[in-house]
Residue frames as qw, qx, qy, qz and C-alpha x, y, z in Angstrom:
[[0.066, 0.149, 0.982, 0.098, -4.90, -4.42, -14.58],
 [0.523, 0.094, 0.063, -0.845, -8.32, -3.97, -15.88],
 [0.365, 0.388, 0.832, -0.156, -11.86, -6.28, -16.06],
 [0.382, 0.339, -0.311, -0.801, -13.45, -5.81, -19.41],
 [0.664, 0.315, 0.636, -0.237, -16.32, -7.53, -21.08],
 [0.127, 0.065, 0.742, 0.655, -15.30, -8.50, -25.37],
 [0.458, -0.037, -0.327, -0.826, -17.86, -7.95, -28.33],
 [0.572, -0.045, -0.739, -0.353, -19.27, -11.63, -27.42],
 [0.631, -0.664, -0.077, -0.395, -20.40, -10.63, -23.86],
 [0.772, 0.066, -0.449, 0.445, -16.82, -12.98, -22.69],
 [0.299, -0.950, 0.068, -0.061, -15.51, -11.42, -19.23],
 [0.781, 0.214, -0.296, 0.507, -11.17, -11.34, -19.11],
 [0.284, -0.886, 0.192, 0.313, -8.68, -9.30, -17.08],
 [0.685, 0.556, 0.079, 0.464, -6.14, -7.94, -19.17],
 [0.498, -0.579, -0.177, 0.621, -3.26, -5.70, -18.85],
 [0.398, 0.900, 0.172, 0.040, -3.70, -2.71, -20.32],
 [0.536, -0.177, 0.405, 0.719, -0.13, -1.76, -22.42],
 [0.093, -0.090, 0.400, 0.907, -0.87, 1.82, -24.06],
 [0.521, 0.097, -0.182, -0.828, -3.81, 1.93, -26.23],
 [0.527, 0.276, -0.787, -0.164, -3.64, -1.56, -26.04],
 [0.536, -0.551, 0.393, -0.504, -4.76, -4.74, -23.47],
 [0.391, 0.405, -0.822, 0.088, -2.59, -7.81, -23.32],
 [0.759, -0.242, -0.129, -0.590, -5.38, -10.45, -22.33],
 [0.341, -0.323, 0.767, -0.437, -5.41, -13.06, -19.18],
 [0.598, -0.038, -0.774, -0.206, -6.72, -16.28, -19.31],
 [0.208, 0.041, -0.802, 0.558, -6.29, -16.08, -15.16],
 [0.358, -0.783, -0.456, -0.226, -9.53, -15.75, -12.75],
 [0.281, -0.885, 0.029, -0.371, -8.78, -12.93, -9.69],
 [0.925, -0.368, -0.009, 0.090, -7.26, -15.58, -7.62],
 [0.889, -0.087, 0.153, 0.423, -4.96, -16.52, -9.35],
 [0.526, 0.598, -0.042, 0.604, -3.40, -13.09, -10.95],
 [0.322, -0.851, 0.112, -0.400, -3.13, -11.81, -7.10],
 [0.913, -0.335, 0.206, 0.104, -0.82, -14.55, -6.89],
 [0.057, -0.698, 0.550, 0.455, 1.35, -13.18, -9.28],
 [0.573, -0.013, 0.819, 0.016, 0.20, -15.97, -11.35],
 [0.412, 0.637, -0.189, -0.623, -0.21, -13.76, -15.18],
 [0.508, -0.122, 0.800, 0.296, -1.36, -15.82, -18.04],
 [0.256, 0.468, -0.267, -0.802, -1.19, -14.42, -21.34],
 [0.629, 0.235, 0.735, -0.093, -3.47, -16.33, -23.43],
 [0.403, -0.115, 0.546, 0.726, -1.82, -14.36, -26.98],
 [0.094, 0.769, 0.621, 0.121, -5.26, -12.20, -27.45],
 [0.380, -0.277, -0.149, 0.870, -4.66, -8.71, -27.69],
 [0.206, 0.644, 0.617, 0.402, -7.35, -6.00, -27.97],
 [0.175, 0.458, 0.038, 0.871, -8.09, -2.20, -28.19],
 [0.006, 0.335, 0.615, -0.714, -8.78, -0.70, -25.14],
 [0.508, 0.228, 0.034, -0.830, -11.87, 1.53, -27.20],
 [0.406, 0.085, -0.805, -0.425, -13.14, -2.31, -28.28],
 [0.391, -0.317, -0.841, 0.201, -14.48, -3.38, -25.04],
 [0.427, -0.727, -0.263, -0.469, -16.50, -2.44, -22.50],
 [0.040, 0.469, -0.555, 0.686, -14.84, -1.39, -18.91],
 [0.644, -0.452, -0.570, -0.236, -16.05, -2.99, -16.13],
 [0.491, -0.845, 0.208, -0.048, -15.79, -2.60, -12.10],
 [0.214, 0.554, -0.801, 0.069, -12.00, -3.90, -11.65],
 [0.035, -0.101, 0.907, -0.408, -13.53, -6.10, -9.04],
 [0.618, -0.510, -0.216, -0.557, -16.19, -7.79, -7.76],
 [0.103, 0.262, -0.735, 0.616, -15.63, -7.84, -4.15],
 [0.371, -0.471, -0.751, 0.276, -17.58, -9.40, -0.93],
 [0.292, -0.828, -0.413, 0.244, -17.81, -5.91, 0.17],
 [0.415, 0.474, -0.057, 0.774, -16.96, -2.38, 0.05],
 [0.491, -0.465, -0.493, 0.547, -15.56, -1.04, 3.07],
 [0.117, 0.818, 0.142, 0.545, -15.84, 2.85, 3.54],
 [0.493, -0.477, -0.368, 0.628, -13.67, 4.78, 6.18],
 [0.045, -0.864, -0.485, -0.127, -15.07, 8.49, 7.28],
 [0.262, -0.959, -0.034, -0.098, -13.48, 11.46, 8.15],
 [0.846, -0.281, 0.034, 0.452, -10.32, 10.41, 7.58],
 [0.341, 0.278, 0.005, 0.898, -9.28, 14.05, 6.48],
 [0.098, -0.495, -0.578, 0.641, -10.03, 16.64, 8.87],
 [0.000, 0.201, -0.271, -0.941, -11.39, 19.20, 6.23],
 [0.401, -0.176, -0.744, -0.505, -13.99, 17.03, 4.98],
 [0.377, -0.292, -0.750, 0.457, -14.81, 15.80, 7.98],
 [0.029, 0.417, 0.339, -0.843, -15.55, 19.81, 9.60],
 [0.219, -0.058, -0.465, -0.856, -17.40, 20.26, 5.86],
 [0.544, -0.155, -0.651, -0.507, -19.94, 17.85, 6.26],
 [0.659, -0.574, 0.245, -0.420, -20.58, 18.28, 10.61],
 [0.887, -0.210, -0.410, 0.027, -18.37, 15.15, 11.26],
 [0.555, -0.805, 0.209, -0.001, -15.44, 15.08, 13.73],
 [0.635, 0.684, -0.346, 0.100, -12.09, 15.75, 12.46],
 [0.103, 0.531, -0.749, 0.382, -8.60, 14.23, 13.86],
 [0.925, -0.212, -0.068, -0.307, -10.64, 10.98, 15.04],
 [0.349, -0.505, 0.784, -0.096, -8.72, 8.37, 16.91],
 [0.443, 0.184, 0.876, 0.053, -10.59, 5.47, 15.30],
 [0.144, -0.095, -0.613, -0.771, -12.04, 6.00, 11.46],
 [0.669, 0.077, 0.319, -0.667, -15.91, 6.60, 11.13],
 [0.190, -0.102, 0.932, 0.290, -16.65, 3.41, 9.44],
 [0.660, 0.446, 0.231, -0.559, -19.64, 2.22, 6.94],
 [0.284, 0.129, 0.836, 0.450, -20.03, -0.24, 4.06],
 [0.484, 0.339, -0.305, -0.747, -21.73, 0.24, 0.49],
 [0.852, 0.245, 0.428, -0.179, -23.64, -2.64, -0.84],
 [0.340, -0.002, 0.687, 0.642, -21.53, -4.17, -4.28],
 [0.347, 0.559, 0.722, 0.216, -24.61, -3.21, -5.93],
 [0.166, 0.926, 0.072, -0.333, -24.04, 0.62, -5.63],
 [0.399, -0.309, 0.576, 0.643, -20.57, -0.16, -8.11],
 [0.713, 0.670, 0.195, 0.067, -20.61, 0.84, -11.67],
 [0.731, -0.074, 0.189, 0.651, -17.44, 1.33, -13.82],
 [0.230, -0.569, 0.189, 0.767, -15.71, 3.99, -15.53],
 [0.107, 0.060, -0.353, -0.928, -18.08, 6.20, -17.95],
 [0.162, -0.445, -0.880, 0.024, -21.19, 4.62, -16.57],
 [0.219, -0.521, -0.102, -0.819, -24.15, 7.20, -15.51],
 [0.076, 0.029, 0.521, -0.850, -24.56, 8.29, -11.86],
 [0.394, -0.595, -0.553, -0.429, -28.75, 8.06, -11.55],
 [0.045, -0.142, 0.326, -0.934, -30.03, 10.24, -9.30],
 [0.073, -0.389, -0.918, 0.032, -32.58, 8.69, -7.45],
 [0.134, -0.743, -0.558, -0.344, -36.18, 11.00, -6.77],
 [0.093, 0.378, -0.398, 0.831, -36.15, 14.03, -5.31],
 [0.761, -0.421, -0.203, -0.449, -38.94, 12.74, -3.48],
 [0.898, -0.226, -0.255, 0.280, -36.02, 10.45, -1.75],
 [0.623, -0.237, 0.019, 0.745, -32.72, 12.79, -1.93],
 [0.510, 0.824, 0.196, 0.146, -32.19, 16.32, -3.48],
 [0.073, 0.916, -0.394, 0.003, -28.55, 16.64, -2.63],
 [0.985, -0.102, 0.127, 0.052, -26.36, 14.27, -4.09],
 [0.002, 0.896, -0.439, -0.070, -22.98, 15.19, -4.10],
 [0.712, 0.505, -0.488, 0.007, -19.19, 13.77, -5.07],
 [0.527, -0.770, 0.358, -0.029, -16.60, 12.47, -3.13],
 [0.745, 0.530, -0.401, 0.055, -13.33, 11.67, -4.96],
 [0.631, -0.578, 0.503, -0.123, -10.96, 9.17, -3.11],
 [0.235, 0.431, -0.871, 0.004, -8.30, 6.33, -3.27],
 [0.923, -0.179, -0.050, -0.336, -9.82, 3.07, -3.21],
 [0.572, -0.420, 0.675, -0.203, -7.59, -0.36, -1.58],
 [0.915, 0.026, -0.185, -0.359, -8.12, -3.22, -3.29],
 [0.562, -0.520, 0.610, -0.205, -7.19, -6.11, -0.98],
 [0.519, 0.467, -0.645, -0.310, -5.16, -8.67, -2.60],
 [0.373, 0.146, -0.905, 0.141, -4.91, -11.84, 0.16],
 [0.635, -0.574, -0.510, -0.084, -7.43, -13.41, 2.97],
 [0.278, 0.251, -0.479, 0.794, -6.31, -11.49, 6.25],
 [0.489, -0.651, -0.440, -0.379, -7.25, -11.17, 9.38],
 [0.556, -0.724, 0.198, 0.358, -5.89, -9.36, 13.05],
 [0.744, 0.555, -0.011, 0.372, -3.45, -7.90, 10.63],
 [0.475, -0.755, -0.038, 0.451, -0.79, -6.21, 12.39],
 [0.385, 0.859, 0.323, -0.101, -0.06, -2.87, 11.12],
 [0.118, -0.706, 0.562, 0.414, 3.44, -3.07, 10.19],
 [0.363, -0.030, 0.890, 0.275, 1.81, -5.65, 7.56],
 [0.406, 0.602, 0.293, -0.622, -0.80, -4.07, 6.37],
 [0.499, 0.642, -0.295, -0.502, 0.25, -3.05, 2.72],
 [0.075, -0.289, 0.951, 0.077, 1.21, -7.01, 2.22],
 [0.415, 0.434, 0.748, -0.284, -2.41, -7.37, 2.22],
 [0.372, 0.725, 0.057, -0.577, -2.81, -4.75, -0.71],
 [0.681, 0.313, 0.571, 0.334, -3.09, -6.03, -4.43],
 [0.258, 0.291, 0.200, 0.899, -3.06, -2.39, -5.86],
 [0.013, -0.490, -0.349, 0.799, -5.16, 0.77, -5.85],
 [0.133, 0.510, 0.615, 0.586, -7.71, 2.49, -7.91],
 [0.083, -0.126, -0.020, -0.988, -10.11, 5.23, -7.95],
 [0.172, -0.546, -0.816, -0.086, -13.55, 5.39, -6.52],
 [0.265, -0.238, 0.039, -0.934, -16.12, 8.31, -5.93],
 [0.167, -0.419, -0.801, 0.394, -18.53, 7.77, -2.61],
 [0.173, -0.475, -0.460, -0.730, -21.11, 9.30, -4.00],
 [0.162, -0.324, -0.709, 0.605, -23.46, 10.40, -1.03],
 [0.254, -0.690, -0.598, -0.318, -27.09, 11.44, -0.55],
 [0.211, 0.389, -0.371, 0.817, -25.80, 14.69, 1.96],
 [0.509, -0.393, -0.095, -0.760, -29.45, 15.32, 2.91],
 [0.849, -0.325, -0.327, -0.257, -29.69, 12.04, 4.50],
 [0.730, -0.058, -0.514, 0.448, -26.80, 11.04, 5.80],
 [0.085, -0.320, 0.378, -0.864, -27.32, 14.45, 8.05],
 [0.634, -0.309, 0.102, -0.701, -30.79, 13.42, 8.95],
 [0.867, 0.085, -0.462, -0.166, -30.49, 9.39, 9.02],
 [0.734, -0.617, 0.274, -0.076, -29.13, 7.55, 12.01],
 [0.662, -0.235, 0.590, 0.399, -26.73, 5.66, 9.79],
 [0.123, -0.584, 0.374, 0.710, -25.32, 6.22, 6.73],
 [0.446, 0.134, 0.860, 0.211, -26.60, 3.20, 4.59],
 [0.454, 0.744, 0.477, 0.107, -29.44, 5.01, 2.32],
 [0.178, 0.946, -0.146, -0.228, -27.56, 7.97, 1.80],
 [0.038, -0.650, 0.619, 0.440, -24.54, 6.11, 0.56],
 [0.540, -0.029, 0.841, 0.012, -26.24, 2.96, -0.93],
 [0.591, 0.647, 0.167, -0.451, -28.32, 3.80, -3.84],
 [0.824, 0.077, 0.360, 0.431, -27.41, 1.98, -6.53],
 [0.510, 0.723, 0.139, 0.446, -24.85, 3.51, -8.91],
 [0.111, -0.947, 0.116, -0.280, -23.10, 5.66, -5.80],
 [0.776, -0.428, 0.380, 0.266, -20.03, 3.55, -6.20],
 [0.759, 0.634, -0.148, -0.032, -18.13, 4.39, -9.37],
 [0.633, -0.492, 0.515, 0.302, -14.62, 2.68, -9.28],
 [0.783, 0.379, 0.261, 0.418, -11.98, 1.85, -11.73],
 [0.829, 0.339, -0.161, -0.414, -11.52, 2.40, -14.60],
 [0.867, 0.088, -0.485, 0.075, -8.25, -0.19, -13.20],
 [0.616, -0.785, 0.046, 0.047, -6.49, -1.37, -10.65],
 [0.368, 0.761, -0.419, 0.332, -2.15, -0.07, -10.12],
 [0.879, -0.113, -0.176, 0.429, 0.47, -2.39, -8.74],
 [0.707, -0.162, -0.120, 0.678, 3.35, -1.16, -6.76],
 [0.016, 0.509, -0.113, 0.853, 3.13, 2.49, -5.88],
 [0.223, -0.242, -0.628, 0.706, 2.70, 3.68, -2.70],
 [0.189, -0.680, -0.471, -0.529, -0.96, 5.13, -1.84],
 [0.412, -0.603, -0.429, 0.531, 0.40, 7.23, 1.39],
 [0.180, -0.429, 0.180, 0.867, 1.33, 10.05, -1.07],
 [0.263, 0.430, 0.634, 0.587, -1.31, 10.34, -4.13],
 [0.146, 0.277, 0.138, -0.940, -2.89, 13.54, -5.21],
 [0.116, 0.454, 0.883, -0.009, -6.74, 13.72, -5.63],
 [0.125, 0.340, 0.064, -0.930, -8.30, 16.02, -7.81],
 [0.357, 0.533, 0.741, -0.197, -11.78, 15.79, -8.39],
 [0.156, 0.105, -0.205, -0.961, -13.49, 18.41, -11.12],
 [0.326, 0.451, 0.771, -0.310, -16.95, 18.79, -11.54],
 [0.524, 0.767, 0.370, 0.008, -17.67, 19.90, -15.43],
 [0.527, 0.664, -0.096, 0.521, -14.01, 21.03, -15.82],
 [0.037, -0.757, 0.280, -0.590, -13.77, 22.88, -12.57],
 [0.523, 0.124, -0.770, 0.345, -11.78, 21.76, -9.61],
 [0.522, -0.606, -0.156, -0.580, -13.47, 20.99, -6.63],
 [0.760, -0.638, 0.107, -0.069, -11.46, 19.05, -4.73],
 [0.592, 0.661, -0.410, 0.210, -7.47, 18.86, -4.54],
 [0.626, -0.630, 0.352, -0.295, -6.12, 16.89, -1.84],
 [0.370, 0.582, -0.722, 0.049, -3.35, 14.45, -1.07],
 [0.895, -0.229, -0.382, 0.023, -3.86, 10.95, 0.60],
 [0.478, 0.060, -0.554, 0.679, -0.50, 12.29, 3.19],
 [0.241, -0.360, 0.142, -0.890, -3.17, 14.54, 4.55],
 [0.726, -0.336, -0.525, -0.290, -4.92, 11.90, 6.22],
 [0.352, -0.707, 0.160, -0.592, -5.67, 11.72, 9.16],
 [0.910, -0.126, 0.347, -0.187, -5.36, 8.05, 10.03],
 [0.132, 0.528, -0.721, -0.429, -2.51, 6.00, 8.00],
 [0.766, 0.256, -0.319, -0.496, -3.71, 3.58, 5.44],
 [0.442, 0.150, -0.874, 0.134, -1.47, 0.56, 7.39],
 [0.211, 0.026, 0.713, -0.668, -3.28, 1.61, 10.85],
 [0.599, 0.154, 0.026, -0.786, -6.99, 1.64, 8.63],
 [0.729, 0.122, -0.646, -0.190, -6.19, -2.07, 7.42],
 [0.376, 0.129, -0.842, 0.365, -5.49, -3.15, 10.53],
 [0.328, 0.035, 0.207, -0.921, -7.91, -1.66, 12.25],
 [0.657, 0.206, -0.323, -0.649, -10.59, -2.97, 9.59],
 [0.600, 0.225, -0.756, -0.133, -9.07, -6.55, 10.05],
 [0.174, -0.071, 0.689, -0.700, -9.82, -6.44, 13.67],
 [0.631, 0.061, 0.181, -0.752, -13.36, -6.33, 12.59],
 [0.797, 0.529, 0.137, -0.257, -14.25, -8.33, 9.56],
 [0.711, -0.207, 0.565, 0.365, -11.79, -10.88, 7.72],
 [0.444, 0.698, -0.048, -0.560, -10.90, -9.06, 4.63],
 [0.808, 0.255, 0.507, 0.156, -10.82, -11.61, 1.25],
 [0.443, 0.140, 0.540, 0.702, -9.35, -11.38, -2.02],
 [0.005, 0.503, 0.679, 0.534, -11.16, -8.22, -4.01],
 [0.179, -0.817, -0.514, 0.192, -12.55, -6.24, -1.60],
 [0.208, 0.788, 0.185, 0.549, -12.71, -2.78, -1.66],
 [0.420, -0.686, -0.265, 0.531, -11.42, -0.32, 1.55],
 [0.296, 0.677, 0.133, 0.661, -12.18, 3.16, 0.16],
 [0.631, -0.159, -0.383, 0.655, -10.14, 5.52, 2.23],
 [0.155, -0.735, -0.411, 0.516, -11.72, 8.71, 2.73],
 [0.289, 0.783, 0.211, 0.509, -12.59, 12.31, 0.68],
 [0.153, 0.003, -0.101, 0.983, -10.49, 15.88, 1.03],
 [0.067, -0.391, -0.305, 0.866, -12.45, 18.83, 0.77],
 [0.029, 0.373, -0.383, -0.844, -14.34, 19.95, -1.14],
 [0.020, 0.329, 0.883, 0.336, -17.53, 18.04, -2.12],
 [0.188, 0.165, 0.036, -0.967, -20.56, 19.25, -3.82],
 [0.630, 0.505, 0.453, -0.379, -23.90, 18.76, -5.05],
 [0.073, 0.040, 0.745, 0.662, -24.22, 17.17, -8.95],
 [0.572, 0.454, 0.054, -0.681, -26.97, 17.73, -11.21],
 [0.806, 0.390, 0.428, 0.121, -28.26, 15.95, -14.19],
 [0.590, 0.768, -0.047, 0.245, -26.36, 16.72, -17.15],
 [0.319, -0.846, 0.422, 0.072, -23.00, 16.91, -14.69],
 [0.866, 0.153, -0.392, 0.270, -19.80, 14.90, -15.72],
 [0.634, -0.666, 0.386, -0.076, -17.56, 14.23, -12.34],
 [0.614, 0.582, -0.482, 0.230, -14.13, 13.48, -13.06],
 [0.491, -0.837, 0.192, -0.146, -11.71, 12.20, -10.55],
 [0.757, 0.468, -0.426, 0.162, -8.10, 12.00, -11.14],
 [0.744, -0.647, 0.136, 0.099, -5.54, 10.42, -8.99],
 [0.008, 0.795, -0.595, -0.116, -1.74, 10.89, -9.07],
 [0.036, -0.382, 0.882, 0.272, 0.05, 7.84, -10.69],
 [0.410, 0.127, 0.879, -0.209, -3.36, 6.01, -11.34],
 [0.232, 0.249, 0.732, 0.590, -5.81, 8.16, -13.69],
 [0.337, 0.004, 0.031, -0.941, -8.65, 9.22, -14.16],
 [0.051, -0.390, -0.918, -0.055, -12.35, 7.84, -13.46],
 [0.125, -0.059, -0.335, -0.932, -15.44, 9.70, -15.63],
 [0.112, 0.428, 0.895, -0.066, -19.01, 9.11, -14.89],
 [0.182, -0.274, -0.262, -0.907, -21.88, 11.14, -15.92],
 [0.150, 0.304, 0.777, -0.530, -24.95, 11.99, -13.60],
 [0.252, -0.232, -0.613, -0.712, -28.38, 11.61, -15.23]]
């Protein structure tokens, strides 16, 4: 399922069928109800403009949930409880949007971090984790961009991951597949930089929803990105950052 914006500024979800996207009439609600209404419009996926899949209440981030990443970047690997942190909706941009790199006067190491993203399909709350994935509407792709420099020096994480634009997601979201087993391979101008498998986690993705639901009632839309392998690096201007995910795709952005 993808969120795209027509020539005449119109927003739709649509399912996307090939080169093709086989247009919705529904709002969010209702197609997480299983509730799909074709409204007999059918346009070229290279006609529109991509948007975020979502617009969620929030976008949840869990830390260190692979121990590799985790020992890269000084956190603490094999955690009993996920590091946690939220992005602001406003750091989202879709698939082939441009990464901005804020002043080096603010950051000068902004780096990737390619991951499976949640996207939470019903209202839920105290979820109990042999329900968990009953709460999930599908899965997509998202890169947690991250200001390195800060989040080492910063008491909390918020300016180093918030900046707008250090949310790319999309470019849609995939029904029915199982996100305990995807491979995640990131490249940074062609060359792989990270290659890692959601079963390497450290935490399972029913115990992180539950968990999460303990806190904070999660709604239709929201986001619970699940955590980066190995392997992140510093981007530059003039980088493209690729990050592909086993049965899902591939989400492109470009850092200016």
């Amino acid at each position: 399922m993808v969120r795209y914006q027509n020539n005449n500024g119109e927003i739709y979800y649509g399912i996307v069928d090939g080169d093709e996207i086989l247009q919705l009439s529904n709002d969010f609600t209702e197609i997480v109800s299983n509730e799909l209404k074709f409204d007999g419009v059918i346009v070229a996926f290279g006609n529109v403009k991509i948007l975020e899949p979502v617009v969620p209440t929030k976008v949840v981030n869990f830390g260190w949930t692979y121990a590799g990443h985790a020992k890269e970047t000084g956190g603490q690997a094999n955690l009993k409880e996920p590091f946690l942190l939220l992005k602001p909706p406003s750091s989202l941009i879709p698939d082939g949007a441009d990464i901005i790199l804020p002043s080096s006067e603010l950051t000068k190491q902004v780096e990737m971090e390619g991951e499976v993203a949640l996207i939470i399909g019903k209202r839920g709350k105290n979820i109990k984790e042999e329900d968990a994935l009953d709460y999930v509407f599908g899965c997509t792709i998202f890169n947690d961009v991250t200001a390195r420099d800060l989040t080492k020096t910063d008491p909390q994480f918020t300016r180093g991951k918030g900046f707008d634009t250090f949310g790319p997601i999309g470019p849609w979201i995939v029904t029915g597949i199982d996100p305990s087993n995807l491979r995640i391979v990131t490249t940074l101008n062609g060359k792989v930089v990270q290659d890692g498998n959601t079963n390497q986690m450290s935490l399972s993705i029913p115990f992180l929803i539950s968990w999460i639901s303990q806190v904070m009632t999660l709604e239709p839309g929201d986001v619970l990105a699940t955590g980066s392998p190995s392997g992140s690096c510093p981007m530059k201007s003039g980088d493209v950052v690729t990050v592909e995910v086993k049965n899902i795709g591939k989400l492109c952005n470009y850092v200016k």
